[in-house]
Backbone as ProteinMPNN parsed JSONL, in Angstrom:
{"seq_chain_A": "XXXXXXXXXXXXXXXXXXXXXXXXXXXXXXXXXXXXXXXXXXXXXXXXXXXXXXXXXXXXXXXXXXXXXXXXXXXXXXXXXXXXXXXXXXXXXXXXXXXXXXXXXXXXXXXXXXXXXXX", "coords_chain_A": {"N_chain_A": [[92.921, -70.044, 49.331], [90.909, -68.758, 46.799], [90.605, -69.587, 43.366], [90.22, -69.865, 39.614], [87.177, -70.905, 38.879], [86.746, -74.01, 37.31], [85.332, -76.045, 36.909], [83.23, -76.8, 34.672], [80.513, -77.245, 34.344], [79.459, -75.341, 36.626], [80.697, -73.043, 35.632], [79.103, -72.592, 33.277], [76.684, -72.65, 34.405], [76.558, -70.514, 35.585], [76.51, -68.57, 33.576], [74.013, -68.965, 32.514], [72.577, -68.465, 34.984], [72.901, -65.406, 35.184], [71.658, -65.058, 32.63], [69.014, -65.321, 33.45], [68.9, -63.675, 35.577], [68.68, -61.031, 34.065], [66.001, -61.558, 32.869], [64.706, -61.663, 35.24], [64.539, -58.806, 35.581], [63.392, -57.848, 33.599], [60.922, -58.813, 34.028], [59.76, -57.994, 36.633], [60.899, -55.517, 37.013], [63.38, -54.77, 38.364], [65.946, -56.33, 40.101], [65.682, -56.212, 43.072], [63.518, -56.037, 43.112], [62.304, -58.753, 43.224], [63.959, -59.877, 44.689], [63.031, -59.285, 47.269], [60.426, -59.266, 47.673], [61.028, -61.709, 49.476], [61.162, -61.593, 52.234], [61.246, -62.713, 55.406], [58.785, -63.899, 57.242], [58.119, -62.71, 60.49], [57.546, -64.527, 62.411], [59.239, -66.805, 61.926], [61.571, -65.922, 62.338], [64.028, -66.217, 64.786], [63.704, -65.43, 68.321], [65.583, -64.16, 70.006], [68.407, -63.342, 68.508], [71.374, -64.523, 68.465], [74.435, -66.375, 68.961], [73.978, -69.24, 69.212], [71.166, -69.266, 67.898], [71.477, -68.445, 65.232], [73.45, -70.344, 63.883], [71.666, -72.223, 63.255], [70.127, -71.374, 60.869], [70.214, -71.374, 58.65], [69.213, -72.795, 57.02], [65.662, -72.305, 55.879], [62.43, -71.761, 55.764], [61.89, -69.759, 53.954], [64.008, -69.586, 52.473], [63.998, -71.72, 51.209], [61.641, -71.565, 49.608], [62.596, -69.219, 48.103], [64.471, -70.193, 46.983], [63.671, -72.272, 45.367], [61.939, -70.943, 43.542], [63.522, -70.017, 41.928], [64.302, -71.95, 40.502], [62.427, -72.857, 39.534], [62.262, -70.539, 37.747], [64.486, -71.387, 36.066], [66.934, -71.223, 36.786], [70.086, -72.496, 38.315], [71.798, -74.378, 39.834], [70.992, -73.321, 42.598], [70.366, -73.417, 45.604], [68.549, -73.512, 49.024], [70.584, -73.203, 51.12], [72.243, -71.49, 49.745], [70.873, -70.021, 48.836], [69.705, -68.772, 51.333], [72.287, -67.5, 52.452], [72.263, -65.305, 50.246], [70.303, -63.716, 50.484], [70.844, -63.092, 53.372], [73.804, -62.142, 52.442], [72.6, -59.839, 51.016], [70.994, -58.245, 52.787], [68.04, -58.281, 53.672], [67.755, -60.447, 55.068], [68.969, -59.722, 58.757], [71.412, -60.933, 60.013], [72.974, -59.955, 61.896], [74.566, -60.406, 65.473], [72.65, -59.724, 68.339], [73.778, -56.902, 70.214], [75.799, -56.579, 68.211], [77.584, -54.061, 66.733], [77.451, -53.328, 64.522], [74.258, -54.498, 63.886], [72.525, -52.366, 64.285], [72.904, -50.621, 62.446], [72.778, -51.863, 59.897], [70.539, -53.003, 60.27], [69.218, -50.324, 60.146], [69.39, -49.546, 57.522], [67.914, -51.941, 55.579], [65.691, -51.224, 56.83], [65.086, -48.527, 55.845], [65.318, -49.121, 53.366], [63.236, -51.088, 52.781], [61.32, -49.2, 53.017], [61.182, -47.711, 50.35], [60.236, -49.833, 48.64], [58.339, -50.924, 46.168], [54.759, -51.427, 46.812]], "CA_chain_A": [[92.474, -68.908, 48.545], [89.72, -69.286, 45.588], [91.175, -69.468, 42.095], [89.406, -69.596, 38.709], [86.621, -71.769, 38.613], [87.284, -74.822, 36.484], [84.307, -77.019, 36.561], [82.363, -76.895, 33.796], [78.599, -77.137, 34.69], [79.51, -74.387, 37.43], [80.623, -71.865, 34.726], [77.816, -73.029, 32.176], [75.455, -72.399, 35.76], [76.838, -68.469, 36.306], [76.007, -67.875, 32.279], [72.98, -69.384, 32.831], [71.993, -67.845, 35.811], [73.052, -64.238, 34.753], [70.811, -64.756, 31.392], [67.955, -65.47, 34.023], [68.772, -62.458, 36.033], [68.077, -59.888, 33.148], [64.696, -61.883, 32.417], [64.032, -60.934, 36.128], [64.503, -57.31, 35.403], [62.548, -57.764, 32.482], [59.3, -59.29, 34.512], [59.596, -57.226, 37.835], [61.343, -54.004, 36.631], [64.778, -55.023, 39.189], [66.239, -57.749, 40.762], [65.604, -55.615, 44.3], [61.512, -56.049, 43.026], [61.891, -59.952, 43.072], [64.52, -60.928, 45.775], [62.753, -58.627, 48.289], [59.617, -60.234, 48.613], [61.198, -62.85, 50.276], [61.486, -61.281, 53.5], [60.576, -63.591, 55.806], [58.05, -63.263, 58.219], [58.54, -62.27, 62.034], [57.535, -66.304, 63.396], [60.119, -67.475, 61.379], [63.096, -65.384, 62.622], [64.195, -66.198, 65.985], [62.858, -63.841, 69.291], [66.607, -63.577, 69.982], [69.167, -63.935, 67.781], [72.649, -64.819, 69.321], [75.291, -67.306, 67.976], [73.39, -70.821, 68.681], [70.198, -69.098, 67.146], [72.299, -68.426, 64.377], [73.815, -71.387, 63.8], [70.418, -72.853, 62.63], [69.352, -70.541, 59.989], [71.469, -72.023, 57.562], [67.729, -73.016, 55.264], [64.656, -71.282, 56.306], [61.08, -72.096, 54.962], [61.674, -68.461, 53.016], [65.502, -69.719, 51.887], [63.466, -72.736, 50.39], [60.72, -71.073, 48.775], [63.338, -68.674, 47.127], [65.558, -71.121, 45.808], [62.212, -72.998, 44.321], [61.379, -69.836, 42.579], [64.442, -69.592, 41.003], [65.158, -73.12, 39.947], [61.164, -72.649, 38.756], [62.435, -70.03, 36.485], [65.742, -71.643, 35.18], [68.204, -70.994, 37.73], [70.837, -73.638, 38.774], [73.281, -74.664, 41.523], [70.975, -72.782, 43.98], [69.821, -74.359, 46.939], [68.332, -73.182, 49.958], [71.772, -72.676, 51.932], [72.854, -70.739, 49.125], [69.653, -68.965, 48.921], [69.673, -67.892, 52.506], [73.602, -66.812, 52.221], [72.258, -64.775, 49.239], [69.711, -63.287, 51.978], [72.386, -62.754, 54.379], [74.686, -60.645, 51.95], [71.857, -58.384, 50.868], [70.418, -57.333, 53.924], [67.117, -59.814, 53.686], [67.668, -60.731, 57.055], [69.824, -59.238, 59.468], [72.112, -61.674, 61.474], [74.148, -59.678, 63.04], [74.048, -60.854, 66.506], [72.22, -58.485, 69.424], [75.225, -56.571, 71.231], [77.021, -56.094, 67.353], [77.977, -52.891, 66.821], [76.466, -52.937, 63.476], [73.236, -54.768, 63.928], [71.22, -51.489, 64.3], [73.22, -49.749, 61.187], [72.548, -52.821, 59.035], [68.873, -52.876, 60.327], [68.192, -49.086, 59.722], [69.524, -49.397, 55.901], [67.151, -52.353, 55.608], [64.26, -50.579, 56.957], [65.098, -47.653, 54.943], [65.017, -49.944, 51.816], [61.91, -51.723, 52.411], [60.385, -48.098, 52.602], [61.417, -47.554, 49.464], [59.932, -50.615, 47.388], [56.94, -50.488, 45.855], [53.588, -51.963, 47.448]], "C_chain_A": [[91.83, -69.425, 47.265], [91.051, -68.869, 44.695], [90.212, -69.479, 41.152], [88.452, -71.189, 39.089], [86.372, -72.754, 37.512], [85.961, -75.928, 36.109], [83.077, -76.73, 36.111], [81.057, -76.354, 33.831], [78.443, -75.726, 35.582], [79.157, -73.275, 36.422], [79.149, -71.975, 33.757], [76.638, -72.433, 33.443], [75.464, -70.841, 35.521], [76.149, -67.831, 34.951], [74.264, -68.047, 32.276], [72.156, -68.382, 33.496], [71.948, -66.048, 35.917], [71.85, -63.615, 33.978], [69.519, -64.697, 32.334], [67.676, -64.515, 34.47], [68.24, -61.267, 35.425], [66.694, -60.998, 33.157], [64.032, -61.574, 34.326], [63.414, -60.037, 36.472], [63.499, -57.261, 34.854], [60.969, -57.976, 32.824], [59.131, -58.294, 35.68], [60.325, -55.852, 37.532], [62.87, -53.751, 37.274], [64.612, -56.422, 39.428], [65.929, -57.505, 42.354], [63.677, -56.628, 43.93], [60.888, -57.489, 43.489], [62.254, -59.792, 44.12], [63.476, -60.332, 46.865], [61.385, -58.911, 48.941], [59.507, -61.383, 49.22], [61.609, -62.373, 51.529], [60.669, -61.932, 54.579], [59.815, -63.281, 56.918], [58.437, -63.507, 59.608], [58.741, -63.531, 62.745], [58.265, -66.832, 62.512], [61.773, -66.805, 61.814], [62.831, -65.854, 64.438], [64.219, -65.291, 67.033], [64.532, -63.354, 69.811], [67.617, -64.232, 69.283], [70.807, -63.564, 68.472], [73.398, -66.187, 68.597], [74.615, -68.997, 68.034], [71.908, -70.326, 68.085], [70.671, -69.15, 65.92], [72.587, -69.528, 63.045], [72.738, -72.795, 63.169], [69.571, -72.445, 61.53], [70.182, -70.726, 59.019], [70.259, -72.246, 56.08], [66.657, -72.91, 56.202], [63.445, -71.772, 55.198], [61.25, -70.867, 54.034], [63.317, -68.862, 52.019], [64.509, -70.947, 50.851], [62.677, -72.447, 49.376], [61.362, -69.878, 47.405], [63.976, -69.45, 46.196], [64.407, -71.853, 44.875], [61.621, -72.239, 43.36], [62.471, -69.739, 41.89], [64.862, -70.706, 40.269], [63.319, -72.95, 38.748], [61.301, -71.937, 37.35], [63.639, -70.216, 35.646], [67.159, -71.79, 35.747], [68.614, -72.028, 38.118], [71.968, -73.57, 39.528], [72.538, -73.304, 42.258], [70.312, -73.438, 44.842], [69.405, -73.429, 47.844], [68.948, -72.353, 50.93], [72.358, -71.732, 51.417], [71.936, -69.267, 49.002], [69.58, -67.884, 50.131], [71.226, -66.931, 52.58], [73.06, -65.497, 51.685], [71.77, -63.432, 50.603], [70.146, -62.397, 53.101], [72.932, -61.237, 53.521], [73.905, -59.194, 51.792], [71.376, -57.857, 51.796], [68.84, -57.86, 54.129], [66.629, -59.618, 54.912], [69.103, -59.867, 57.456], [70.431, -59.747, 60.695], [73.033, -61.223, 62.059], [73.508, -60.129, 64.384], [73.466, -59.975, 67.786], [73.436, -58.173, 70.017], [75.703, -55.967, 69.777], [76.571, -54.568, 67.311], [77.417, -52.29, 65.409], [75.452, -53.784, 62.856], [71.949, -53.48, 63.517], [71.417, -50.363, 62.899], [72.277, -50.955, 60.005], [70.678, -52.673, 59.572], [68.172, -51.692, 60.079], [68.318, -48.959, 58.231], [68.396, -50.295, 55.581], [65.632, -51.908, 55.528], [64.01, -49.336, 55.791], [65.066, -47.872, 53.332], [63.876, -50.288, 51.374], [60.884, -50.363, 52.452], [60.017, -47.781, 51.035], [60.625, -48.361, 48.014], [58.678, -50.655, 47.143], [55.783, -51.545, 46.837], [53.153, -53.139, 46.92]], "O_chain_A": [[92.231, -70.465, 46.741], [92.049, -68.213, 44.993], [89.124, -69.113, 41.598], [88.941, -72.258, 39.455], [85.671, -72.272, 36.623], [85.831, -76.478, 35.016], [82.076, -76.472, 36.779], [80.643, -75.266, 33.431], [77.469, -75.007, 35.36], [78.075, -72.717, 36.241], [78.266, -71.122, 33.848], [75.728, -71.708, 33.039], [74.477, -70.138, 35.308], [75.409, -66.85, 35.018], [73.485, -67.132, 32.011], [71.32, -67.646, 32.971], [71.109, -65.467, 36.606], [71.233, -62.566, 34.161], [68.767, -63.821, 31.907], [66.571, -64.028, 34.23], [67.473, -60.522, 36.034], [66.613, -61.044, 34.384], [62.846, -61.278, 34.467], [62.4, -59.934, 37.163], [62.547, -56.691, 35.387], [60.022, -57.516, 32.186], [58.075, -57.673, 35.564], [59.893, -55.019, 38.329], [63.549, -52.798, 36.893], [63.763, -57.28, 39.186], [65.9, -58.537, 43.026], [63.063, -57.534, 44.493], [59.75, -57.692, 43.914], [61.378, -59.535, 44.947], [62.989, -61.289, 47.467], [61.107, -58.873, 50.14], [58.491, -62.017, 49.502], [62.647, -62.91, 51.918], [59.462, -61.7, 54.641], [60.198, -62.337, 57.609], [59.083, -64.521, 59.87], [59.698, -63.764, 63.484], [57.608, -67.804, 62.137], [62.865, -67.303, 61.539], [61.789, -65.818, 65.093], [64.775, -64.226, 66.763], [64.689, -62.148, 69.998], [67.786, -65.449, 69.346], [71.192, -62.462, 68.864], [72.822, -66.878, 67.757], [74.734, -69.801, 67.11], [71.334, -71.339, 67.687], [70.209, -70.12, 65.318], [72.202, -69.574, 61.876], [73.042, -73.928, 62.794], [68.506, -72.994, 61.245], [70.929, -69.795, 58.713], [70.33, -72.025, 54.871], [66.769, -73.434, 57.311], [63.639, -72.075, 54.021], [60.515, -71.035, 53.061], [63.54, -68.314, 50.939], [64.512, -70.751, 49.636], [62.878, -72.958, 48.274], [60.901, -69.696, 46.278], [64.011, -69.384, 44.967], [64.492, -71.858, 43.647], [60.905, -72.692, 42.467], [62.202, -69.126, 40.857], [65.737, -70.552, 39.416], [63.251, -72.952, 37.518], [60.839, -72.297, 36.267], [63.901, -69.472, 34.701], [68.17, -72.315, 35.281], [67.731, -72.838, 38.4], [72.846, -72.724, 39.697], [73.233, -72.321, 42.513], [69.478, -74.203, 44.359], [69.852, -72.31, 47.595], [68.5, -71.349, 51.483], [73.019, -70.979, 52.131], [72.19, -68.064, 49.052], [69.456, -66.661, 50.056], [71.166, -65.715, 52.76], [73.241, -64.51, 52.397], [72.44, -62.658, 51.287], [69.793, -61.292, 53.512], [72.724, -60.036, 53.692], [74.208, -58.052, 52.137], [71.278, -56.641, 51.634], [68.576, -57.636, 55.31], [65.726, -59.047, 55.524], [70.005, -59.493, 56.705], [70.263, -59.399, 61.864], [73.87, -61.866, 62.693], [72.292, -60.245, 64.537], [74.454, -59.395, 68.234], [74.182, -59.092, 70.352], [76.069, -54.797, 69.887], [75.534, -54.05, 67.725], [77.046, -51.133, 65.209], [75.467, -53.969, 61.639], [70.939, -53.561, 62.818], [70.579, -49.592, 62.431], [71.215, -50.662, 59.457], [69.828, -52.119, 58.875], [66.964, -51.657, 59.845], [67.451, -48.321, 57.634], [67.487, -49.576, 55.169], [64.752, -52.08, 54.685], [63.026, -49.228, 55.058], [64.865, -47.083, 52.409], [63.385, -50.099, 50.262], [59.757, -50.456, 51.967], [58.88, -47.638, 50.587], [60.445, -47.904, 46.886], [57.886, -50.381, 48.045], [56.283, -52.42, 47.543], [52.157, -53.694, 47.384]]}, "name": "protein", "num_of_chains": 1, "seq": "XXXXXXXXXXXXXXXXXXXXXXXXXXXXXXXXXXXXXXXXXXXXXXXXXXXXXXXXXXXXXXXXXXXXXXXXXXXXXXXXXXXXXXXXXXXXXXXXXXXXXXXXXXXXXXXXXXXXXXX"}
């Protein structure tokens, strides 16, 4: 089980990376405005996704190019793997695997998001 985080540079990273976050807001109007044009394009996601497709999407030419934009503007301790995670949680991409039960929920909020963002 996690406990407090103790190492230094980490915490010094999160303050860091917080202060960066508002200067996000501040240039794109959200943090939705930035992360979201990283949605990666169609020949980069796999034609079926199932647990050894999966299993390979760990850093993504779009997980790379994010994390490079963010270390570009100040951001630290993110990487690629962390980048795509990030990806992952928000709804980005959508790995649930074909068959889950909430693949097509998670993919209609998605869709119903990217309606939403500006042009």
């Amino acid at each position: 089980m996690g406990g407090i985080v103790r190492h230094r540079p980490k915490v010094e990273s999160t303050i860091n990376n917080a202060r960066r976050a508002g200067e996000l807001v501040e240039e794109w109007g959200s943090l939705a405005a930035f992360f979201w044009r990283y949605v990666p394009p169609e020949q980069e996601r796999p034609q079926r996704l199932d647990r050894a497709a999966i299993a390979t999407l760990s850093k993504t030419p779009t997980s790379i190019a994010l994390a490079q934009a963010l270390k570009d503007r100040g951001w630290s301790f993110v990487g690629p793997t962390t980048a795509y995670a990030f990806m992952q949680s928000v709804g980005i991409v959508n790995d649930h695997v074909e068959g889950c039960d909430r693949r097509p929920v998670v993919e209609q909020a998605r869709q119903h998001f990217l309606a939403q963002l500006p042009r």
